[in-house]
N, CA, C and O atoms as a printed pandas DataFrame, in Angstrom:
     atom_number atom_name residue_name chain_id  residue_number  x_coord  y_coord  z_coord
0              1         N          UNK        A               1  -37.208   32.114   33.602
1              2        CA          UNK        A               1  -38.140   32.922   32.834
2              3         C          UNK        A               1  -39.554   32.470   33.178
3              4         O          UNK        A               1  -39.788   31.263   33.116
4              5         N          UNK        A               2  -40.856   33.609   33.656
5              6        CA          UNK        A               2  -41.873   33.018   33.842
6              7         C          UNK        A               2  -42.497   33.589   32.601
7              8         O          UNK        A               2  -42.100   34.632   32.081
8              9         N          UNK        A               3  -43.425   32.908   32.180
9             10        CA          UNK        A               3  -44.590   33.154   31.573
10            11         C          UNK        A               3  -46.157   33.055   32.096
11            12         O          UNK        A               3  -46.634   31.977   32.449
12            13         N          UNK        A               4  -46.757   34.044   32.106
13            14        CA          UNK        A               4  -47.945   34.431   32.833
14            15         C          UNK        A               4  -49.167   33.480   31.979
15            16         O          UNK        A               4  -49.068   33.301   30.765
16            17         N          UNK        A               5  -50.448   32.844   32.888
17            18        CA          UNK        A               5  -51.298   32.260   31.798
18            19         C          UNK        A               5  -51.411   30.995   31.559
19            20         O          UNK        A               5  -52.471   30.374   31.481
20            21         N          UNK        A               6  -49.832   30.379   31.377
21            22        CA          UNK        A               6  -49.663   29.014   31.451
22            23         C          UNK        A               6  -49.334   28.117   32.429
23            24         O          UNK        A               6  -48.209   28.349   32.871
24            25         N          UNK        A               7  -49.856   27.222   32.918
25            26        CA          UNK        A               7  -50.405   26.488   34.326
26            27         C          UNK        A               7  -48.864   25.410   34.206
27            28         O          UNK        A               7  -48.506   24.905   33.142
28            29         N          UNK        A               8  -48.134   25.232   35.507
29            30        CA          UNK        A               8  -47.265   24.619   35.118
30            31         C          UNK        A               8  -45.818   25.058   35.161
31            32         O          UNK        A               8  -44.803   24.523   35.606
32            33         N          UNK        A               9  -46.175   26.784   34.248
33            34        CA          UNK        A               9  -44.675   27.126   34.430
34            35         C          UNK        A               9  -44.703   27.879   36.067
35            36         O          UNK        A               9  -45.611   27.946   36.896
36            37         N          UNK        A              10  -42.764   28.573   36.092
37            38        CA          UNK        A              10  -43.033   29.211   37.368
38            39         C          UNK        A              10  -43.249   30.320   37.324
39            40         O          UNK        A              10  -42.550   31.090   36.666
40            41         N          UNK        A              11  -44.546   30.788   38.196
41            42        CA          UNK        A              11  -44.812   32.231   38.516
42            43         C          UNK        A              11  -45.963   32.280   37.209
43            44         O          UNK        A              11  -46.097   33.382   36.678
44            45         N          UNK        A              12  -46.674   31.298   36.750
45            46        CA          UNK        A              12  -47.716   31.476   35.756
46            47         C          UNK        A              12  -49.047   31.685   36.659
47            48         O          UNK        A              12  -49.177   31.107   37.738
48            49         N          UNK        A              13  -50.063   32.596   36.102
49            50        CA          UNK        A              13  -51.310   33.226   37.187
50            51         C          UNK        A              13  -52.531   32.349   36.582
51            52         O          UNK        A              13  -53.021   32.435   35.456
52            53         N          UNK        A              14  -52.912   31.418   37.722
53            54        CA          UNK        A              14  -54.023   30.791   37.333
54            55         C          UNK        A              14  -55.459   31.290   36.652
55            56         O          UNK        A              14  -56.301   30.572   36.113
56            57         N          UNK        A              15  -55.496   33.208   36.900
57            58        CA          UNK        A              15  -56.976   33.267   36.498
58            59         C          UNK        A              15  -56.344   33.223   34.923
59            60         O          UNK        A              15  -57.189   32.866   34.102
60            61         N          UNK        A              16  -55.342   33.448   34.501
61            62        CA          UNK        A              16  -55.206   33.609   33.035
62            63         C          UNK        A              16  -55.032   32.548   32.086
63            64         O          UNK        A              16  -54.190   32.580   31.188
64            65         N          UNK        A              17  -55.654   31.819   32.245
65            66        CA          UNK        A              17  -55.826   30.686   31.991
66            67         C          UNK        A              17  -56.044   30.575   30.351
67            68         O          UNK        A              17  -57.071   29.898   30.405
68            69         N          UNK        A              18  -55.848   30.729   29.145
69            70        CA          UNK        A              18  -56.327   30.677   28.021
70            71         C          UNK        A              18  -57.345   29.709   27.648
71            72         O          UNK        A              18  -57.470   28.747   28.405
72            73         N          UNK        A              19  -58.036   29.775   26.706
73            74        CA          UNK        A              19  -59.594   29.372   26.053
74            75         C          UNK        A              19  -58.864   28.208   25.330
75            76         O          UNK        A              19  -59.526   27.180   25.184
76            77         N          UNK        A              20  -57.744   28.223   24.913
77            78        CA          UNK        A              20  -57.396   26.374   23.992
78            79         C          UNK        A              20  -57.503   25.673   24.894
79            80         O          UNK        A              20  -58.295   24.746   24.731
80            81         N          UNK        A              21  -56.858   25.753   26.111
81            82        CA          UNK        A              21  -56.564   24.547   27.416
82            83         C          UNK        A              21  -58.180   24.539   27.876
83            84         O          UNK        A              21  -58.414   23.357   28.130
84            85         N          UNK        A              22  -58.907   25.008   28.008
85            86        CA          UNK        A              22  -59.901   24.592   28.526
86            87         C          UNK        A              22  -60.750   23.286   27.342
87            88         O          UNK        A              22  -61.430   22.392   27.846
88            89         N          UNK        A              23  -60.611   23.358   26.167
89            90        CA          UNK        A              23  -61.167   22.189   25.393
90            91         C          UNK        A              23  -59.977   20.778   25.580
91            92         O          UNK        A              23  -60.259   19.580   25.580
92            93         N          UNK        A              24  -58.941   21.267   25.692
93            94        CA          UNK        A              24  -57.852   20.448   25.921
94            95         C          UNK        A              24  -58.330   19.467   26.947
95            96         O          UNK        A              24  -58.569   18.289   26.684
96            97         N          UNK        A              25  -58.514   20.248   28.642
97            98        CA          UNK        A              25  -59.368   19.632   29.374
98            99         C          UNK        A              25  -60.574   18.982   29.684
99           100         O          UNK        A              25  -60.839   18.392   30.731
100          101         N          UNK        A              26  -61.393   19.157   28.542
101          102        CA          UNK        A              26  -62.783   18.851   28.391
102          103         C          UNK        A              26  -62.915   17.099   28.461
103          104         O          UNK        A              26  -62.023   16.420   27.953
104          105         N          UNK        A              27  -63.842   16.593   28.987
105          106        CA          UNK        A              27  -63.724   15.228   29.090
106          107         C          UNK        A              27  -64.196   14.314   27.782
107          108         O          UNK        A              27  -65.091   14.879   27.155
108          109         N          UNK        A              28  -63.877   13.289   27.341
109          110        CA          UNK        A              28  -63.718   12.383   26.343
110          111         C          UNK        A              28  -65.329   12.637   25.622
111          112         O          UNK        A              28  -65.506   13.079   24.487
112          113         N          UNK        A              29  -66.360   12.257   26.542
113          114        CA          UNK        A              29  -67.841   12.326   26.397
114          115         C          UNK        A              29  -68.047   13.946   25.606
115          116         O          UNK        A              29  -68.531   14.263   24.519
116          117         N          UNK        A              30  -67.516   14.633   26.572
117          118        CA          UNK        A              30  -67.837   16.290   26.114
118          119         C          UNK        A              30  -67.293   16.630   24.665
119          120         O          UNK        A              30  -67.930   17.275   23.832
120          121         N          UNK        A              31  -65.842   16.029   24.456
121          122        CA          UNK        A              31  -65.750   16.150   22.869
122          123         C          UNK        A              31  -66.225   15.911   21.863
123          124         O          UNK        A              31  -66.379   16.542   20.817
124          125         N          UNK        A              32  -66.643   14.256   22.440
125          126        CA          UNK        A              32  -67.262   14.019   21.241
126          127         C          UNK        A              32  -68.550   14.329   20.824
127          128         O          UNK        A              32  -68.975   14.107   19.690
128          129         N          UNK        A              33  -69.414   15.033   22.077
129          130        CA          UNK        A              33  -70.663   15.565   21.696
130          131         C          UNK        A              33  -70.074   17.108   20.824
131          132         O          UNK        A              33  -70.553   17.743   19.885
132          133         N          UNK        A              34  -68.990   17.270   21.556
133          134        CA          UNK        A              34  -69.154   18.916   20.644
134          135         C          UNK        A              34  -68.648   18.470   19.287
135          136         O          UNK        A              34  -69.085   18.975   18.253
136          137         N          UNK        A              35  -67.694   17.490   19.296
137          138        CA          UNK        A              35  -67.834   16.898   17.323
138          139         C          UNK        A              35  -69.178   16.546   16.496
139          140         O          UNK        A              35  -69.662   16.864   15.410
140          141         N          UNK        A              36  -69.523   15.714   17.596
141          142        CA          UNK        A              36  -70.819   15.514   16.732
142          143         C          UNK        A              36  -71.214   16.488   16.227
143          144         O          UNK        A              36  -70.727   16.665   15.110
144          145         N          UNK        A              37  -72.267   17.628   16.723
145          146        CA          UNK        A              37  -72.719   18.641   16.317
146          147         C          UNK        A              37  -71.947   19.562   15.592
147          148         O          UNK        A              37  -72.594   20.367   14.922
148          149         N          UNK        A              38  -70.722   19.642   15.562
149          150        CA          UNK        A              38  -70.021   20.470   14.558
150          151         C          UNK        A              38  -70.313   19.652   13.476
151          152         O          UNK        A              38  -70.820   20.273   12.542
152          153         N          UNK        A              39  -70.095   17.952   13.216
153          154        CA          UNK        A              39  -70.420   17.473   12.094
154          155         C          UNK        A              39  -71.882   17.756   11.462
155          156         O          UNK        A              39  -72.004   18.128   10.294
156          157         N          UNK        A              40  -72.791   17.586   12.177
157          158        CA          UNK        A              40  -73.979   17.740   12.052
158          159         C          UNK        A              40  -74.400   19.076   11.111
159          160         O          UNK        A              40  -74.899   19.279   10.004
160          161         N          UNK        A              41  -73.675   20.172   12.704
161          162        CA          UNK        A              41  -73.814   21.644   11.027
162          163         C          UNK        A              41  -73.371   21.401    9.919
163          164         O          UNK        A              41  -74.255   21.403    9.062
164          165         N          UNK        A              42  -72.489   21.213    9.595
165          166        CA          UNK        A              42  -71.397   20.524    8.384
166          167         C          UNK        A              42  -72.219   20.190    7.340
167          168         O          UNK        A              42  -72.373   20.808    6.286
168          169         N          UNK        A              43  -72.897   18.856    7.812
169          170        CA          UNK        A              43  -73.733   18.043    6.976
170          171         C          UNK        A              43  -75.289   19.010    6.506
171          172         O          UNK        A              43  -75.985   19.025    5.490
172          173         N          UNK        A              44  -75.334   19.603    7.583
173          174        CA          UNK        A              44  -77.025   20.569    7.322
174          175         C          UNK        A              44  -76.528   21.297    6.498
175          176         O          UNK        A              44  -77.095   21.354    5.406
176          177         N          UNK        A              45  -75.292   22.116    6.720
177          178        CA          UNK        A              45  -74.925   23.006    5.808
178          179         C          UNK        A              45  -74.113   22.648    4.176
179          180         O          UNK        A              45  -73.643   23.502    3.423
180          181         N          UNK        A              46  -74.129   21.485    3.997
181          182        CA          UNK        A              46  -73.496   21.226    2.799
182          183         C          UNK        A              46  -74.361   21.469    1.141
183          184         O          UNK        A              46  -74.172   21.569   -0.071
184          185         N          UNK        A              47  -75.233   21.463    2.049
185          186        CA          UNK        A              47  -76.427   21.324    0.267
186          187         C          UNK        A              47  -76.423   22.671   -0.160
187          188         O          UNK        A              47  -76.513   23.042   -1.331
188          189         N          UNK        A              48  -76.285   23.590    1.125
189          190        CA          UNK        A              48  -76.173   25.116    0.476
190          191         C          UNK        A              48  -74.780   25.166    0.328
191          192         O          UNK        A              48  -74.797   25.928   -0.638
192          193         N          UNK        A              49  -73.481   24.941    0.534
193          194        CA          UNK        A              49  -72.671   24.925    0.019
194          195         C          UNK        A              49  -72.675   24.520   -1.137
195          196         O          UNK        A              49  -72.267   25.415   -1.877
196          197         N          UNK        A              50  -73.017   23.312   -1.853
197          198        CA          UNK        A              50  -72.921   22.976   -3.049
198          199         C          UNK        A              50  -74.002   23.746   -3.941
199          200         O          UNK        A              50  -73.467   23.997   -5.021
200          201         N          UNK        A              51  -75.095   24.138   -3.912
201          202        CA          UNK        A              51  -75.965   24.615   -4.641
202          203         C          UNK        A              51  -75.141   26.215   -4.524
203          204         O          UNK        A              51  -75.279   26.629   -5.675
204          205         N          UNK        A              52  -74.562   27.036   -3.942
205          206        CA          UNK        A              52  -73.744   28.401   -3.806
206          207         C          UNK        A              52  -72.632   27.875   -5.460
207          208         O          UNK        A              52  -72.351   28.441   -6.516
208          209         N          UNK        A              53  -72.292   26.432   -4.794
209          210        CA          UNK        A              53  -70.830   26.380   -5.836
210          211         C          UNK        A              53  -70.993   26.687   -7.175
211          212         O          UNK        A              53  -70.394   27.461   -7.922
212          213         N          UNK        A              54  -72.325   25.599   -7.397
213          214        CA          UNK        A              54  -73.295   25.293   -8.505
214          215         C          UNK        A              54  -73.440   26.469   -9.522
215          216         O          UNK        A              54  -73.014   26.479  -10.677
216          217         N          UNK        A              55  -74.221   27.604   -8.780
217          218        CA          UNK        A              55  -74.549   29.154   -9.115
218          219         C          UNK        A              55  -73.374   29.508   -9.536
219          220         O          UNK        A              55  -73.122   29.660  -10.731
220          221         N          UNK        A              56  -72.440   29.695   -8.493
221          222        CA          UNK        A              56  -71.238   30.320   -9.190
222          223         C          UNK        A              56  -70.281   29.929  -10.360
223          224         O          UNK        A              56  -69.476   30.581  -11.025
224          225         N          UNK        A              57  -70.733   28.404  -10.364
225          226        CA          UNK        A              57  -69.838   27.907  -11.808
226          227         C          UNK        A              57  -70.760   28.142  -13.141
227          228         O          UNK        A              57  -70.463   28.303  -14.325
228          229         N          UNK        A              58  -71.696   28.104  -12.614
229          230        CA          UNK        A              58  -73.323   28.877  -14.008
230          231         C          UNK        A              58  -72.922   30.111  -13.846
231          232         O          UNK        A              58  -71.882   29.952  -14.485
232          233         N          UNK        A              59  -72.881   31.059  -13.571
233          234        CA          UNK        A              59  -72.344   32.466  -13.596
234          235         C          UNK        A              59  -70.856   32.659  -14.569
235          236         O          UNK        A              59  -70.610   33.249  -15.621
236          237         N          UNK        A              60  -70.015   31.800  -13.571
237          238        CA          UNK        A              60  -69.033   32.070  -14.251
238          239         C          UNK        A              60  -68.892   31.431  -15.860
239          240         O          UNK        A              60  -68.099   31.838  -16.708
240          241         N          UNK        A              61  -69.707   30.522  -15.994
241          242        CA          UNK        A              61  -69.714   29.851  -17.512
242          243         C          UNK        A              61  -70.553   31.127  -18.404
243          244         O          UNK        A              61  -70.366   31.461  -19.574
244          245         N          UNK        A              62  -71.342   31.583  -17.591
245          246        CA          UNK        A              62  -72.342   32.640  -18.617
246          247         C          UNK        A              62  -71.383   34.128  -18.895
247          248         O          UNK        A              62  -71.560   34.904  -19.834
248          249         N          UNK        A              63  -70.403   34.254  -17.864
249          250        CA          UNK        A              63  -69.634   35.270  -17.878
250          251         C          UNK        A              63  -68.779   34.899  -19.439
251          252         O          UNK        A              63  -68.856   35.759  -20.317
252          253         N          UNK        A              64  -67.938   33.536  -19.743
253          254        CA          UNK        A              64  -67.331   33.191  -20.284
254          255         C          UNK        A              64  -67.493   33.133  -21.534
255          256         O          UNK        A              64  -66.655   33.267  -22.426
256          257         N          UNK        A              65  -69.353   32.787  -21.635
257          258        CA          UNK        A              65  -70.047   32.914  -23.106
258          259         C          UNK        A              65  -70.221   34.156  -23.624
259          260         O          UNK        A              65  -70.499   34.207  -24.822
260          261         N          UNK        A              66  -70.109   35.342  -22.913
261          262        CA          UNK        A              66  -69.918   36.718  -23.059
262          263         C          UNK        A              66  -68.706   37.303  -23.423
263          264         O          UNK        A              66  -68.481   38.203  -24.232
264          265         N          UNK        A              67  -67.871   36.584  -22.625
265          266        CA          UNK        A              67  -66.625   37.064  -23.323
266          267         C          UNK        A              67  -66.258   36.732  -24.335
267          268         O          UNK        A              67  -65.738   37.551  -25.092
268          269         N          UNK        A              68  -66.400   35.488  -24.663
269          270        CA          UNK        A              68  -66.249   34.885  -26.021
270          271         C          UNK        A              68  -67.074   35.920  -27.078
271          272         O          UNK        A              68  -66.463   36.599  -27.904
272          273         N          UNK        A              69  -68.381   35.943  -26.954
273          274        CA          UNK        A              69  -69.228   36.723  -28.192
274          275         C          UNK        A              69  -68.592   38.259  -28.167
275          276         O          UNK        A              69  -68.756   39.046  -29.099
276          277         N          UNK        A              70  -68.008   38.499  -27.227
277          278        CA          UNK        A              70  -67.435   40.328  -27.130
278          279         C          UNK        A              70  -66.094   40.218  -27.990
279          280         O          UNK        A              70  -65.667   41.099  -28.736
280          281         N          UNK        A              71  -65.517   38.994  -27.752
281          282        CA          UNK        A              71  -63.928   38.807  -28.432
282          283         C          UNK        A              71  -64.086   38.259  -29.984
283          284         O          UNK        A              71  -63.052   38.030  -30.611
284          285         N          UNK        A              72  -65.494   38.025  -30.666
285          286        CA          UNK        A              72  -65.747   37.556  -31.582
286          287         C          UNK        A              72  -65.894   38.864  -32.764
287          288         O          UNK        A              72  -65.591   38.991  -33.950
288          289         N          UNK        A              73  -66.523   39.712  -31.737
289          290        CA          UNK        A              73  -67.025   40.737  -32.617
290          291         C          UNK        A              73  -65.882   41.726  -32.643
291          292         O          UNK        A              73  -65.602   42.312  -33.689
292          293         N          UNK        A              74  -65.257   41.915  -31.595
293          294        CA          UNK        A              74  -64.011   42.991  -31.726
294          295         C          UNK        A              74  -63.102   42.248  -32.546
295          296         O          UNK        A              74  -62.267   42.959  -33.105
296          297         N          UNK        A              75  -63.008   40.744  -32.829
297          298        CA          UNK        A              75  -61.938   40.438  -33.966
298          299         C          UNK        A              75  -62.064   40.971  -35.337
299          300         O          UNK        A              75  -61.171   41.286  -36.123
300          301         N          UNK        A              76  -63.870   41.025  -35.525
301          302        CA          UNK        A              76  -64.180   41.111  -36.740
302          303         C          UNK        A              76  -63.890   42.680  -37.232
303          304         O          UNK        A              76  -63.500   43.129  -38.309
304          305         N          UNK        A              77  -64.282   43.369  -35.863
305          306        CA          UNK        A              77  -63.723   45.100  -36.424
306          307         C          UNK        A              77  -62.290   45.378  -36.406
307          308         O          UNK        A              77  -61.725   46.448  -36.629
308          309         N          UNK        A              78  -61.654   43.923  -36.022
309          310        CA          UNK        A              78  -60.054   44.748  -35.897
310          311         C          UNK        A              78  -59.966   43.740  -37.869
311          312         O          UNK        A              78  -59.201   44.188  -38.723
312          313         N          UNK        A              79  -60.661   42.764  -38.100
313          314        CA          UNK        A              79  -60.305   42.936  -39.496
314          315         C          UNK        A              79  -60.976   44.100  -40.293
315          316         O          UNK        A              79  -60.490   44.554  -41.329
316          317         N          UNK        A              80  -61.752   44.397  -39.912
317          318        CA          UNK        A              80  -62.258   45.426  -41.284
318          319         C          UNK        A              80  -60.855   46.714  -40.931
319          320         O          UNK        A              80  -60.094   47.249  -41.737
320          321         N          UNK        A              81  -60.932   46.847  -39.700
321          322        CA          UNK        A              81  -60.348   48.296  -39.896
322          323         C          UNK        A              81  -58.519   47.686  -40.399
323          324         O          UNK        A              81  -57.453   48.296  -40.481
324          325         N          UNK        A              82  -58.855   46.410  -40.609
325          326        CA          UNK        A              82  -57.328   46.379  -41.310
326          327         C          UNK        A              82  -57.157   45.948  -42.555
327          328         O          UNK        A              82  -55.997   45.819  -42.947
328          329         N          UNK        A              83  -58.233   45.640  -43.428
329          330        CA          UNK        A              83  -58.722   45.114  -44.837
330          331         C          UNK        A              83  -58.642   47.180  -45.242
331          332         O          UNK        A              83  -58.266   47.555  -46.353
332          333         N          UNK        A              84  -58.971   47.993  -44.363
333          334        CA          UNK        A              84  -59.178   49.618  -44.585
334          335         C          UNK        A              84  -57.793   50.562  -44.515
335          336         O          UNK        A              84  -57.527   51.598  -45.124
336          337         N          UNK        A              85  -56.942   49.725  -43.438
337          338        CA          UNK        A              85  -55.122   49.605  -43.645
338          339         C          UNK        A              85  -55.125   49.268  -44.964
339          340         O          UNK        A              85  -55.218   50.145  -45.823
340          341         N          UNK        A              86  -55.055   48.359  -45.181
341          342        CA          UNK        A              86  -54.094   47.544  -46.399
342          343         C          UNK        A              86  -54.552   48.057  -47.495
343          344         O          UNK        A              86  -53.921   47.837  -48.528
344          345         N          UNK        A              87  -55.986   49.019  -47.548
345          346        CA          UNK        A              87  -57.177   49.273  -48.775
346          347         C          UNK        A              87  -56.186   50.628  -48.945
347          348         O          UNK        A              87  -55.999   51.041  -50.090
348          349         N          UNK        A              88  -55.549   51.322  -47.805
349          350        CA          UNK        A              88  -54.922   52.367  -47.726
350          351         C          UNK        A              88  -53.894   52.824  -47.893
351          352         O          UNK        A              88  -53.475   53.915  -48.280
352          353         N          UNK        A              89  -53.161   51.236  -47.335
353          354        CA          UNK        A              89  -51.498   50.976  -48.071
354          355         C          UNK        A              89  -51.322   51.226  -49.208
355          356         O          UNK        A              89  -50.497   52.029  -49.644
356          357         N          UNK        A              90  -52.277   50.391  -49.992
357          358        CA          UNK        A              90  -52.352   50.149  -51.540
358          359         C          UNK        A              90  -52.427   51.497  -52.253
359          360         O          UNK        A              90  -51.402   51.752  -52.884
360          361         N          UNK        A              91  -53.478   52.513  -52.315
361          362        CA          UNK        A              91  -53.436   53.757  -52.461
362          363         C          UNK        A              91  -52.174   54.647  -51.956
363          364         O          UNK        A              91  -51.357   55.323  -52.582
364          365         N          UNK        A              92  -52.314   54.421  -50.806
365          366        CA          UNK        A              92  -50.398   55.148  -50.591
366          367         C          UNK        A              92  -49.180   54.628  -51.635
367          368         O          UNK        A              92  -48.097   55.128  -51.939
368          369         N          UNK        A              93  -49.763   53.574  -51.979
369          370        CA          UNK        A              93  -48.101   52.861  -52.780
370          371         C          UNK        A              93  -48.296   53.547  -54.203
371          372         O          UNK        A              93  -47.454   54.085  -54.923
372          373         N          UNK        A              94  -49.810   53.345  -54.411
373          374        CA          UNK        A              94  -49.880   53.980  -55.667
374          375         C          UNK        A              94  -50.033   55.495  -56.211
375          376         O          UNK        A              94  -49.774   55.806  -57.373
376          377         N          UNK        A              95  -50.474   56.374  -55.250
377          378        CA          UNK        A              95  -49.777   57.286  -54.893
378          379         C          UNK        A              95  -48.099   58.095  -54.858
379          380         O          UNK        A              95  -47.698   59.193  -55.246
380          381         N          UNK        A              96  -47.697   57.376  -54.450
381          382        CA          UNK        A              96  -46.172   57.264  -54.151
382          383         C          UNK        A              96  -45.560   56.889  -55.605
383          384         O          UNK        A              96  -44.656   57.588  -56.065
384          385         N          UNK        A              97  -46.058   55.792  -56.312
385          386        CA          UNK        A              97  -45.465   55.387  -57.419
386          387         C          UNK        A              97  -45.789   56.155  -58.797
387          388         O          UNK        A              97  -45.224   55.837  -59.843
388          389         N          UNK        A              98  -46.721   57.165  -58.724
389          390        CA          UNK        A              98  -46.702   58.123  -59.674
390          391         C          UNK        A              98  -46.165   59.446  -59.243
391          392         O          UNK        A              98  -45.749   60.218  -60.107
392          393         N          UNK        A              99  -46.141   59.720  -58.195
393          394        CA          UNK        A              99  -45.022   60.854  -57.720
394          395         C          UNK        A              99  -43.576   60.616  -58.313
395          396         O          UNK        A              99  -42.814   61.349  -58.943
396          397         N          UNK        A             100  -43.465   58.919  -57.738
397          398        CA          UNK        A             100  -41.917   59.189  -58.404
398          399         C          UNK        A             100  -41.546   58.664  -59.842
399          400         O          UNK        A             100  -40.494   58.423  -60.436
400          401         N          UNK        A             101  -42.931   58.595  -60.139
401          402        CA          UNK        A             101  -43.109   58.711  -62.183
402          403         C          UNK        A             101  -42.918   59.982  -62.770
403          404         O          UNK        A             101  -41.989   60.216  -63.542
404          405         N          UNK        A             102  -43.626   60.672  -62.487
405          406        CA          UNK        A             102  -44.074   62.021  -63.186
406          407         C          UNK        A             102  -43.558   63.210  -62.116
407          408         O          UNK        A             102  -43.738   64.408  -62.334
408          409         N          UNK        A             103  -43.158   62.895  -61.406
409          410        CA          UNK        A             103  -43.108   64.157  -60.187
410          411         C          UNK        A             103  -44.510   65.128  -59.316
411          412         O          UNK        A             103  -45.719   65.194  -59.541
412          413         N          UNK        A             104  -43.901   65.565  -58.609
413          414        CA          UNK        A             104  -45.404   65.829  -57.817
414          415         C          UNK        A             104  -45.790   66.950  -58.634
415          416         O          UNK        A             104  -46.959   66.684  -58.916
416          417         N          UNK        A             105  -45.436   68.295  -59.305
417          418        CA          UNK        A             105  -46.475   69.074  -60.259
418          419         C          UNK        A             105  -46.756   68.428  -61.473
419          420         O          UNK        A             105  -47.346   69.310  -62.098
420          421         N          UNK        A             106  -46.706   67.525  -62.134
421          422        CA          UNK        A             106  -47.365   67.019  -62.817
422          423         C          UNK        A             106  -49.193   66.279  -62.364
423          424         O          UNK        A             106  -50.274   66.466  -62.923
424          425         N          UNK        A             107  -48.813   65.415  -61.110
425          426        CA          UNK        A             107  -50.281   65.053  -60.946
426          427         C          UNK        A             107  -51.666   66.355  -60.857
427          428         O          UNK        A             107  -51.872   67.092  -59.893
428          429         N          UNK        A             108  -52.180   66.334  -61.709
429          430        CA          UNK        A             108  -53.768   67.307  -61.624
430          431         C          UNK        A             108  -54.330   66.828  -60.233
431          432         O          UNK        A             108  -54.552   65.631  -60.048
432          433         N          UNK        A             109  -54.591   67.909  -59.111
433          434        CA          UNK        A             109  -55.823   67.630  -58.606
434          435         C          UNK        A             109  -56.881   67.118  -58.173
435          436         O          UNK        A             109  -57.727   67.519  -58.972
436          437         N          UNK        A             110  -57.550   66.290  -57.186
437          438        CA          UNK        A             110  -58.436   65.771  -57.363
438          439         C          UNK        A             110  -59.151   66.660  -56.197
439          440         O          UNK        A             110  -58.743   66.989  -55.083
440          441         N          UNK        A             111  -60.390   66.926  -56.889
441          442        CA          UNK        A             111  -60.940   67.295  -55.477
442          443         C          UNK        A             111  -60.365   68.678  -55.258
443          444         O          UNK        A             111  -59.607   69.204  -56.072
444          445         N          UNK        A             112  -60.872   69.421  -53.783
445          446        CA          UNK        A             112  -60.120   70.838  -53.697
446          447         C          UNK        A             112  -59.749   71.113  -51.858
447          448         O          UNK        A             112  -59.828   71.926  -50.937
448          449         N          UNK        A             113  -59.221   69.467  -52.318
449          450        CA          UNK        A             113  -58.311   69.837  -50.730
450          451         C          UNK        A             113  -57.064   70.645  -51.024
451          452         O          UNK        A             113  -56.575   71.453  -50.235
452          453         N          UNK        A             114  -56.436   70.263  -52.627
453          454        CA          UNK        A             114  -55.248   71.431  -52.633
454          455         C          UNK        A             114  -55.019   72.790  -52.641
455          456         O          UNK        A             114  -54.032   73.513  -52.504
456          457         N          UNK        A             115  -56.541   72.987  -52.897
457          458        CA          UNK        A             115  -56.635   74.282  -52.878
458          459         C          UNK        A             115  -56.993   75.142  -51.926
459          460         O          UNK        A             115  -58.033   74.798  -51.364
460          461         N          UNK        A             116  -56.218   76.769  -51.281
461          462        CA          UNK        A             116  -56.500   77.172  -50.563
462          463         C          UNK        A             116  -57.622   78.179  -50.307
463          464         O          UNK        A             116  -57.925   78.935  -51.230
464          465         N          UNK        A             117  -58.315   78.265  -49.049
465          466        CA          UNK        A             117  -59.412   78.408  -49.045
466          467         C          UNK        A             117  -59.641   80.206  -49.660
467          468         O          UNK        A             117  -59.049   81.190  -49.217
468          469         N          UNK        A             118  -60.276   80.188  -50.347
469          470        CA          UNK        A             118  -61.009   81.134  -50.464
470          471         C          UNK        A             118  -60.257   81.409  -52.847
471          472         O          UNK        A             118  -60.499   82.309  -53.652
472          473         N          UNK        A             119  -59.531   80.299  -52.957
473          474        CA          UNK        A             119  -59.306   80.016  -54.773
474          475         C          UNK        A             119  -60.133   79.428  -55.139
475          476         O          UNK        A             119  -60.871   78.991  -54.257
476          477         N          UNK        A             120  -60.520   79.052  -56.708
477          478        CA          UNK        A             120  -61.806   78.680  -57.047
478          479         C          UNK        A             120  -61.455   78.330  -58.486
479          480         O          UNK        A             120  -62.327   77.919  -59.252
């Protein structure tokens, strides 16, 4: 089996040479200058890395203090509108418990929702 590219096997084509083997080949001196300077960016570039991180953990903490005050206030309307349940229960029960006192034509009226439109 040949494989094309790779130096070595049989029937492999020297111009195809791939871009890893050529650092592979690079001499001892040549690496370590191209480390150096990769370290070098590294190091130039770290202060904006950390000041990026910085921002984003202040963001995300200010995001967090928002959610909190949004989840504070929607607790407080999910109690009222349920102090307005239970304000409603209570009236339904009592409701209910003179219906099955007196029966429903006995209770009078309140108001003229029972009545249809155009009686008086």
């Amino acid at each position: 089996m040949t494989i094309p590219g790779f130096p070595g096997f049989p029937g492999a084509v020297d111009t195809l040479i791939l871009v890893p083997s050529t650092f592979i080949s690079l001499h001892a001196k040549t690496q370590s200058k191209i480390l150096f300077m990769s370290n070098m960016i590294q190091i130039f570039l770290m202060p904006l890395i950390m000041i990026g991180q910085n921002l984003q953990s202040q963001h995300a903490e200010t995001r967090a203090e928002i959610d909190f005050e949004i989840n504070k206030k929607a607790e407080m309307e999910i109690e009222t509108v349920l102090m307005h349940l239970e304000n409603q229960n209570q009236l339904i029960q009592k409701i209910l418990y003179e219906v099955e006192q007196n029966g429903f034509h006995n209770i009078p009226p309140k108001g003229n929702f029972m009545k249809a439109p155009g009686q008086t």
